[in-house]
N, C-alpha and C positions, 0 to 999 in steps of 0.2 A: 418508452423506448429504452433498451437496455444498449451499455455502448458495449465498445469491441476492448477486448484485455488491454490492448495496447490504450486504450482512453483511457482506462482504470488505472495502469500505469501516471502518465501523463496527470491524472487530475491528482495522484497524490503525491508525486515527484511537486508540480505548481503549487500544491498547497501546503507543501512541506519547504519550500523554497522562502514563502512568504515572512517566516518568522526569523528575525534577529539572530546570528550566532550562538548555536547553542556545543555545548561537550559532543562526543559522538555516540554515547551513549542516549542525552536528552534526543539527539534527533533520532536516534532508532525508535527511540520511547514514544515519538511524535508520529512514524511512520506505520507504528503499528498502529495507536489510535488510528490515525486516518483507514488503514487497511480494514479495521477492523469495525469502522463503521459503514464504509463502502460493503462490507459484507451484509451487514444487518441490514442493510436498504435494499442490496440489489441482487439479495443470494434466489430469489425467485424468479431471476429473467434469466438465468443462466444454467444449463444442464447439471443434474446433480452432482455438487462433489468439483462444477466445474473452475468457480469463482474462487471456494477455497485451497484449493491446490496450484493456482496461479498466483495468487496473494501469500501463500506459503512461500512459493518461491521466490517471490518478488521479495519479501523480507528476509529470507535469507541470502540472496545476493546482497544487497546495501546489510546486513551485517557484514557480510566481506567487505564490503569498500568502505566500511568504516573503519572496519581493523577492530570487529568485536567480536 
C-alpha cells in the first residue's frame, strides 16, 4: 500500500521530530536522510518522477524555514 504525499510528509516531519535538538543545518542533514530513504523504499508505488519531485520540494521548503 503506497501512502498519499501528504503521509510522506507527515512520516518524516514525525520522524524528524523525534530527535533531540539539533543545529539547523543537522536537521536538514536529517531530513533529507529520512527523504531519501522514503525514496529508496517507495519510488515504485508512485508514478514516475512522481515521489521525487515532491520530496524535492518538500526539502527545499524546510531549507527555507530553516534559514539555509
Amino acid at each position: 500500500m503506497s501512502r498519499t504525499l501528504e503521509e510522506v510528509a507527515a512520516y518524516i516531519d514525525e520522524h524528524s521530530n523525534a530527535l533531540p535538538s539539533q543545529s539547523p543545518q543537522e536537521q536538514y542533514e536529517h531530513f533529507e536522510m529520512l527523504a531519501i530513504a522514503v525514496l529508496d523504499s517507495e519510488f515504485d508505488n508512485y508514478p514516475d518522477g512522481t515521489l521525487q519531485d515532491f520530496l524535492m520540494d518538500y526539502l527545499a521548503t524546510k531549507c527555507k524555514q530553516l534559514s539555509l
